[in-house]
N, C-alpha and C positions, 0 to 999 in steps of 0.2 A: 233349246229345240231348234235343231237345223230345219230352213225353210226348203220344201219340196222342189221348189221352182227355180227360186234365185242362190239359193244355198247360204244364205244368212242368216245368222245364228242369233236366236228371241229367247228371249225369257219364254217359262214354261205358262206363264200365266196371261200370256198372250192371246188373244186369236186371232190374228193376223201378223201379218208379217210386217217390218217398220217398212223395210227398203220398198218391196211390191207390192202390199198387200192383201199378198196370196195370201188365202186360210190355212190355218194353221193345223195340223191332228194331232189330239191329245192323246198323249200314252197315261197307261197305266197309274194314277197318285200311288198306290202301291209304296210301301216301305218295301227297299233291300233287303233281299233275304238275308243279306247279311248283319242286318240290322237286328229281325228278328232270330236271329239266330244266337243274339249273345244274350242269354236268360241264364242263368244259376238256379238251378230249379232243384237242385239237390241239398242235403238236408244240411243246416245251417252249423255254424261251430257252438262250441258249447265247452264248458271250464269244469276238470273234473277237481276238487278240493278235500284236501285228506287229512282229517286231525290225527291229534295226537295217540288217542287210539288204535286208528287205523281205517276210523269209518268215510267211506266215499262217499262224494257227493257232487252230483253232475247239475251245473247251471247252465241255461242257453247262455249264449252271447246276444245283446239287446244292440250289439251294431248291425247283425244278418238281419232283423226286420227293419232297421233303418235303412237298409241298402234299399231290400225287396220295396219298402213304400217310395224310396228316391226313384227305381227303376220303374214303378207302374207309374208315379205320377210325368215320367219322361214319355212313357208311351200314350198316355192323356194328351198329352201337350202335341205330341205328333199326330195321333186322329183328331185332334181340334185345327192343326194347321191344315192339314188334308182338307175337312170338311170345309173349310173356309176357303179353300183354293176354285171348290168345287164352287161354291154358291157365290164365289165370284167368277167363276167364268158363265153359269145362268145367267148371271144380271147382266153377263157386258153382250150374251146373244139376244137380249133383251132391249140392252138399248140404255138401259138404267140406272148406269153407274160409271166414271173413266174407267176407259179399257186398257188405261198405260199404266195404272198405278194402284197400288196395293194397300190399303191403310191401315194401320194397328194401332188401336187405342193403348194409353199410355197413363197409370195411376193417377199421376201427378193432379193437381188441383189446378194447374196455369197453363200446363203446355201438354201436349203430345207428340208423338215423331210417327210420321209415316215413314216405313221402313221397308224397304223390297230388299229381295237378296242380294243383287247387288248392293251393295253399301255405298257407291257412287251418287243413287239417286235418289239417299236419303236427304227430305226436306223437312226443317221444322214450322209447324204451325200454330197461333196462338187461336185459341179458342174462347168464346166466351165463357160466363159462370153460370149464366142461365139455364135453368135443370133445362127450358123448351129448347133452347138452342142447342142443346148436349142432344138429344132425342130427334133432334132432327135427322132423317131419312138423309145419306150420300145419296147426289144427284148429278145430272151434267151440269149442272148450273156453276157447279165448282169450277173456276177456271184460274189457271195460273197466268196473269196479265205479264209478266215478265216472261215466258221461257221458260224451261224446265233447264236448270244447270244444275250440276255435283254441289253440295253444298259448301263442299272447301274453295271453291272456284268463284263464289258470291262474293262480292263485297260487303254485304251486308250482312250476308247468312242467313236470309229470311227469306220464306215463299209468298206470296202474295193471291188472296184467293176471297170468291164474291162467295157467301150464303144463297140459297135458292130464296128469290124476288128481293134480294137487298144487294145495295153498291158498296156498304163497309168492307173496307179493306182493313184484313187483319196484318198485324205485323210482331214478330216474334221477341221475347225480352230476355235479359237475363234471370236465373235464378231468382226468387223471393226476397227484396234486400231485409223480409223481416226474419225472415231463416239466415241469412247471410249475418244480421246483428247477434241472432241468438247462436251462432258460432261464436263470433267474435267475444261476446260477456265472455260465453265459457270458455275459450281459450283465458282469457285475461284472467277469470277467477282460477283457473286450473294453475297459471302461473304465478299469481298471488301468494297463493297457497303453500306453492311451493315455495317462494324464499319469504315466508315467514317461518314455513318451518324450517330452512335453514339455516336462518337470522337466529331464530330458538336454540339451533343443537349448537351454530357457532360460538355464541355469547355463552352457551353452557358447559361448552368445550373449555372455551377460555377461564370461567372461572373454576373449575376444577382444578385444571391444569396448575393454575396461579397458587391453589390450597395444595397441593403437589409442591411446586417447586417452595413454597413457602415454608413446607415443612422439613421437606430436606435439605433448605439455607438454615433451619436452624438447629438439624443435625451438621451443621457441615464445621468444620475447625474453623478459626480466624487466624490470618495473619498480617501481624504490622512491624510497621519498621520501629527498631529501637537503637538505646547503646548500651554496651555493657561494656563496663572494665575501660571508657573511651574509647571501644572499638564500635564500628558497626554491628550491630544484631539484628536480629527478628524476633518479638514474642508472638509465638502460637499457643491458641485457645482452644483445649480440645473441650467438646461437651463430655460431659458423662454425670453419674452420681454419685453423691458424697462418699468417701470413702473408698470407692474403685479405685483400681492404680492402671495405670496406664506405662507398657512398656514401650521405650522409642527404642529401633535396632539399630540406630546410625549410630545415636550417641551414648548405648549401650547403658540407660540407665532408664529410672520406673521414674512416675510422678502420680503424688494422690488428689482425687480430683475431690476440690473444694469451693464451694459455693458454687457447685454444678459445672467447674472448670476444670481442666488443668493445665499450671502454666507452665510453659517450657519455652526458654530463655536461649536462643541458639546463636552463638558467634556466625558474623559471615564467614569469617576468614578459614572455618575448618574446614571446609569444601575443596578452598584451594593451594592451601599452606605446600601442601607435603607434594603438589601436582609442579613437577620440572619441568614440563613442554610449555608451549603456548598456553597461554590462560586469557580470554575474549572480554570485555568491559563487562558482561556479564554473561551470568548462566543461570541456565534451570534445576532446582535442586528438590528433593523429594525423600520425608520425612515417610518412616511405615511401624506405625503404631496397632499396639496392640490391647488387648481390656483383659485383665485378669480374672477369670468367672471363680463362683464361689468354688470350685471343683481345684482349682488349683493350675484349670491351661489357660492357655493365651488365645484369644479368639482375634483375630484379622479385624481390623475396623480402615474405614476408606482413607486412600491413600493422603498424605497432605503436601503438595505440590506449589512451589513459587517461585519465585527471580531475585538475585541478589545482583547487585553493583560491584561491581570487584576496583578497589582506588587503584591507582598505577601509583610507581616511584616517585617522590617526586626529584627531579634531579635541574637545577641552576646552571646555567652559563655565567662567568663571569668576567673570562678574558679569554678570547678576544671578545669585543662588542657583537659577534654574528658569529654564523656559524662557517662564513666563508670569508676568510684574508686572505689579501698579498704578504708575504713574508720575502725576507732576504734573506736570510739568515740561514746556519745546517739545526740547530736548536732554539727550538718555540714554548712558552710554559703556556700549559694549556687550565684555567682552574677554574675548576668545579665546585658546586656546595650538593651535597644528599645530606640524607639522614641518617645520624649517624646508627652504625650499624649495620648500616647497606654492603651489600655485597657489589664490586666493580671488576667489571672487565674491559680489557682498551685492545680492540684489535684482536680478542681472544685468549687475551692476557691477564690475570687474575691480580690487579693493584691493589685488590681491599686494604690488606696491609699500610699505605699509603695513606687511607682517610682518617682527618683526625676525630678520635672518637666523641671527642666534645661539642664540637662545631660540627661536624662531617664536610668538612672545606678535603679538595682535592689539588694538587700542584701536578699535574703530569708535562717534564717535560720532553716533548716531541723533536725526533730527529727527521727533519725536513730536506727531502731529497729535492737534488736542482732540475724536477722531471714534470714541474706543470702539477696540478693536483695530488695533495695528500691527504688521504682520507683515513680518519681517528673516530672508532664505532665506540661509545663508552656504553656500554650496557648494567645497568643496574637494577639491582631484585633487592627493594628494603623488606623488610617484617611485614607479611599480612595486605601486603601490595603485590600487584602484576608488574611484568618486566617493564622497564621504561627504557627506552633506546635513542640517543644523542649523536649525529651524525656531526665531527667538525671537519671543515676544508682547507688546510693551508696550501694557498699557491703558491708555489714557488718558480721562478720562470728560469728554463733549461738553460743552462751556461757552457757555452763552449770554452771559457776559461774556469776550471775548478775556482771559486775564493770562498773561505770558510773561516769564519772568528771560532775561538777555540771555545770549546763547549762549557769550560770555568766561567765564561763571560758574565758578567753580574747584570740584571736586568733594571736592578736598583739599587741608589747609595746615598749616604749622607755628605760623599765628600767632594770638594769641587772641582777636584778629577784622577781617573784611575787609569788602570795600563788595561791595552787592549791588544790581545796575540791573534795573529792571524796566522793563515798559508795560502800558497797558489800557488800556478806551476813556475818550477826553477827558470830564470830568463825574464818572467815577465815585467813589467810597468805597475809597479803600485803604486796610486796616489789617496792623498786625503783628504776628503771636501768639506769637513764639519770642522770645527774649530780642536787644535791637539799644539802638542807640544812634544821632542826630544822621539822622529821618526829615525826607527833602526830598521834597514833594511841592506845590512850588510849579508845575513845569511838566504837574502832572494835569487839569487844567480842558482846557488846549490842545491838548497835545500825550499826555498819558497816561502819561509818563515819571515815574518817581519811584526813589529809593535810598535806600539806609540801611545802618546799619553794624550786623550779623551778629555776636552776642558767643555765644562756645562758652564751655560751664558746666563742660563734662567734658570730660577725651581720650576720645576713640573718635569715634563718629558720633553726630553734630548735626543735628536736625531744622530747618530752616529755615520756617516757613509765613507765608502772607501771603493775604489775602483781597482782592477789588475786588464790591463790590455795586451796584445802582441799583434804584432803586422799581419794581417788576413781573417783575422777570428773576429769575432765581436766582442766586443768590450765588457765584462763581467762587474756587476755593481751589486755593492751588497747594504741596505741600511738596517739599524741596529739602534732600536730606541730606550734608551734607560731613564729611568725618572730616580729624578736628584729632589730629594728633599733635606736642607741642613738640620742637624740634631733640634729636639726642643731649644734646647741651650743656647742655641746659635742662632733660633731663626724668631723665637719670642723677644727677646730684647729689643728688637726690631720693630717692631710692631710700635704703629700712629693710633690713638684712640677715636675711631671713624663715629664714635658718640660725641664726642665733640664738636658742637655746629659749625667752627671753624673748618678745621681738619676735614668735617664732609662738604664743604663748597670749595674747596681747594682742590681734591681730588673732582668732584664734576668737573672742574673747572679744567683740570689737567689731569685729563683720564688716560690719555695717549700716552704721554708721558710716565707715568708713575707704572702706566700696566706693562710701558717697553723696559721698564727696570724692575719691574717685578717686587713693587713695593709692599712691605709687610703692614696689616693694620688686623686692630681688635675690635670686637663686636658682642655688646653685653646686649643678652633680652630674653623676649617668650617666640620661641618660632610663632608665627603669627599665621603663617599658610605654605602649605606644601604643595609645588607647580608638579615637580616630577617624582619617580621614585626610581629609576634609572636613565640615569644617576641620579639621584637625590641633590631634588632643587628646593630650597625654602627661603622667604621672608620672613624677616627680622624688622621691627622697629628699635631702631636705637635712640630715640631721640625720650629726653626722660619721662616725658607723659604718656609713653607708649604709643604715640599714635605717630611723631614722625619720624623722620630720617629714616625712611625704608630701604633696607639692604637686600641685593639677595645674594644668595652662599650657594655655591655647589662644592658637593659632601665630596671628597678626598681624605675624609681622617677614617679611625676605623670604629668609629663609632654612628649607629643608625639614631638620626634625632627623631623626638616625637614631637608630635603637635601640642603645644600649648606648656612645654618645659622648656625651662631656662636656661641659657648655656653661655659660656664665654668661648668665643669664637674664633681662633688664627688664622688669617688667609693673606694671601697675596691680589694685587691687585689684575681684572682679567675683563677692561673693561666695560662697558653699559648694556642694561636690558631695560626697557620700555621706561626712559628716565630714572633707571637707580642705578647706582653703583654695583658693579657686581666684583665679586670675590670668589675664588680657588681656594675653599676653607684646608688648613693642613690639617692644626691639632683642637681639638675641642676636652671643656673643662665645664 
């Protein structure tokens, strides 16, 4: 309500004005006509319901008189605030009640809210419990000893006010903490509740589940590793019942299932025998079986799925020691051991023919260019194996003088010396640096050819070297190593009895010696211990009670010794290993 005077705007439940005050004129309490004016007075809805016959049947709607009692009791509520506006402004021309503030009782059992329209100037106040204190008449006696402030603006949020003829000051609290607990139980039991019954369906989940998977583990096939025929295999268990048969479509054959089984015995190797491409260490392979019904068809049963190991070739190095040497030479024997029956390629070149079918030992020899690396790919695919692939490296270093021994050249001989042909370019310097005899180099100027006779100092292996130079080029060197070993004939006769306790303190004694002469001795006993197996190193006690004169041999004959078998021993002398004698064994008996 605008003030007359001052022109400041009052609540309507005023009668005066804050700023002046001037009296205030009350208009009309009156509801808006527009208020009154939204009534539904017309006839309410109603459900018409038609059976199956055809007979109608019209039901009111039971929400129109819910509305209509929502609507009168709104209009209740609005002549009750009216009247109340009214018989407070009586009381404050009276004298008899504060004239700034409005009060509305409040259900509650602890508190009430005095509440004006505006909602700025609503304050809470704690009341007693006392029926006489409840029934006590509003009075001016009421006074607010703080200030009238918005309640969001309090620090405290409390109003502070005297009883008529008392000084207690009431001061406002929170909610009932015993309403506040009896939330709390029930939230806690509501939550309880709930994960026990989830606790219930979990665990029940699970054991179902478990009676589930349990039973279709023991519908499910089994499989394990086995051998068959010495190869790899796998047995699988299909379930079924006695007398059923069970058809596999891989391996195109039935099996009848006995004692609630059937067994089916499958080779690794058929997966991957007949497959030419790349074949992987292993693969996944997938059996699809079927159960014969009494009718005569074949009914689908679950697939049976698993991994086999696929073995590679197995393919040996045996000369060179590695898979990468220097070489000098135009021709390298390069030897291999597979199994026999393997299939070999060298460079893309099909050797098989080559391996011997008993041993499957291979001799390839290689023509080595003067170009710095030469690389030899042997690839081999034995039986029921995956490819196996052998990379070898002979370096040979670039020569600005062509020199090449002729390809006849013998790698190894029994005799203590042979001819050796070379060529190089016509004009050049050829010389000899290893020990020879009876150099022809008469047709060098023309043709490049020259030979000479190649004398070995020692048994074992022989360095052959020969140089060809010319004014401006670099000097071309070729070495060529042959292993000289004399016939049985010639080289056992020879031979010192190193069982002899003499004969073995005279060699300790003079090891340097006997090993620069390459002296021959024998060696009876039981291999006692194997140090290496390439090359094949073993202790020997020669001494008669087995336990002394310990020898050790490295294996040069062609025979592989075992642990704990006896042998008679040929070797040459090749100096000491951790106080024994050691030997270059040639021939064994």
């Amino acid at each position: 309500m605008k003030c007359p005077q001052c022109g400041q705007w009052n609540r309507a439940s005023l009668p005066r004005c804050q700023r002046c005050g001037a009296p205030l004129t009350q208009e009309n309490d009156s509801l808006p006509e527009w208020k009154t004016a939204l009534r539904d007075d017309g006839a309410g809805k109603s459900y018409i319901h038609v059976d199956e016959e055809g007979e109608a049947v019209q039901t009111p709607d039971g929400r129109d008189a819910l509305a209509r009692e929502m609507a009168e009791l709104k209009q209740r509520k609005a002549e009750g605030t009216r009247h109340q506006r009214q018989l407070r402004r009586e009381s404050a021309e009276r004298g008899s009640a504060p004239s700034a503030m409005t009060i509305r009782t409040h259900s509650s059992v602890d508190t009430f809210w005095h509440v004006e329209d505006d909602p700025r100037s609503t304050v809470r106040v704690k009341r007693h419990g006392q029926k006489d204190e409840e029934d006590r008449p509003v009075s001016p006696a009421w006074q607010d000893t703080r200030g009238y402030d918005p309640l969001w603006e309090e620090q405290e949020m409390y109003g502070s006010w005297q009883l008529p003829q008392q000084s207690t000051q009431f001061t406002g609290r929170l909610p009932s903490r015993a309403r506040g607990l009896r939330h709390a139980v029930r939230f806690l039991s509501i939550v309880a509740v709930a994960c026990l019954v989830g606790l219930c369906g979990f665990f029940g989940y699970n054991y179902f589940k478990d009676r589930q998977d349990a039973a279709r583990e023991a519908r499910k096939a089994s499989v394990t590793a086995s051998i068959k025929d010495d190869l790899a295999a796998h047995t699988v268990l299909i379930p079924g019942e006695d007398g059923q048969q069970i058809y596999i479509r891989e391996l195109r054959a039935s099996y009848v299932v006995t004692g609630g089984f059937a067994t089916v015995d499958v080779p690794d190797y058929i997966w991957y025998d007949d497959m030419t491409d790349y074949v992987g260490e292993s693969m996944e392979v997938t059996l699809t079986p079927y159960v014969k019904t009494s009718g005569g068809q074949q009914k689908p049963m679950d697939l049976i799925t698993y991994e086999i190991s696929i073995p590679i070739s197995p393919i040996t190095l045996n000369s060179p020691d590695s898979v990468r040497t220097d070489v000098s030479t135009a021709m390298y024997s390069i030897q291999l051991t597979v199994r026999p029956g393997s299939t070999v390629t060298v460079n893309g070149e099909n050797v098989t023919d080559t391996v011997n079918a008993e041993t499957g030992s291979l001799i390839y020899n290689a023509t080595v260019q003067p170009k710095g690396d030469n690389d030899f790919v042997f690839k081999v695919r034995s039986q029921y194996c995956r490819e196996n692939t052998l990379t070898v490296t002979l370096y040979r270093e670039p020569q600005e003088i062509p020199l090449d021994l002729s390809a006849d050249t013998y790698s190894s001989t029994s005799k203590k010396a042979i001819e050796i042909r070379a060529t190089t370019v016509p004009g050049a310097t050829v010389e000899v640096l290893s020990p020879y005899t009876d150099l022809n180099i008469t047709d060098v100027d023309t043709t490049g050819a020259f030979s000479f006779m190649a004398v070995f100092d020692h048994i074992g292996y022989n360095t052959v070297t020969i140089t060809a130079s010319m004014p401006g080029k670099k000097t071309s060197v070729v070495d060529y190593t042959i292993y000289y070993l004399p016939n049985p004939d010639d080289y056992t006769p020879k031979a010192w009895p190193l069982y002899d306790e003499a004969v073995y303190a005279e060699l300790l004694a003079n090891n340097a010696v006997r090993t620069e002469k390459t002296q021959v001795y024998v060696v009876k006993g039981v291999i006692a211990d194997i140090i290496s197996e390439k090359p094949q190193m073993a202790v020997i006690y020669t001494g008669s009670d087995g336990k002394s004169l310990p020898v050790l041999l490295e294996n040069y004959t062609k025979t592989t010794w075992k642990l704990g078998e006896y042998y008679s021993i040929y070797g040459d002398a090749n100096g000491t290993y951790s106080s024994m004698p050691k030997l270059s064994a040639r021939y064994t008996y």
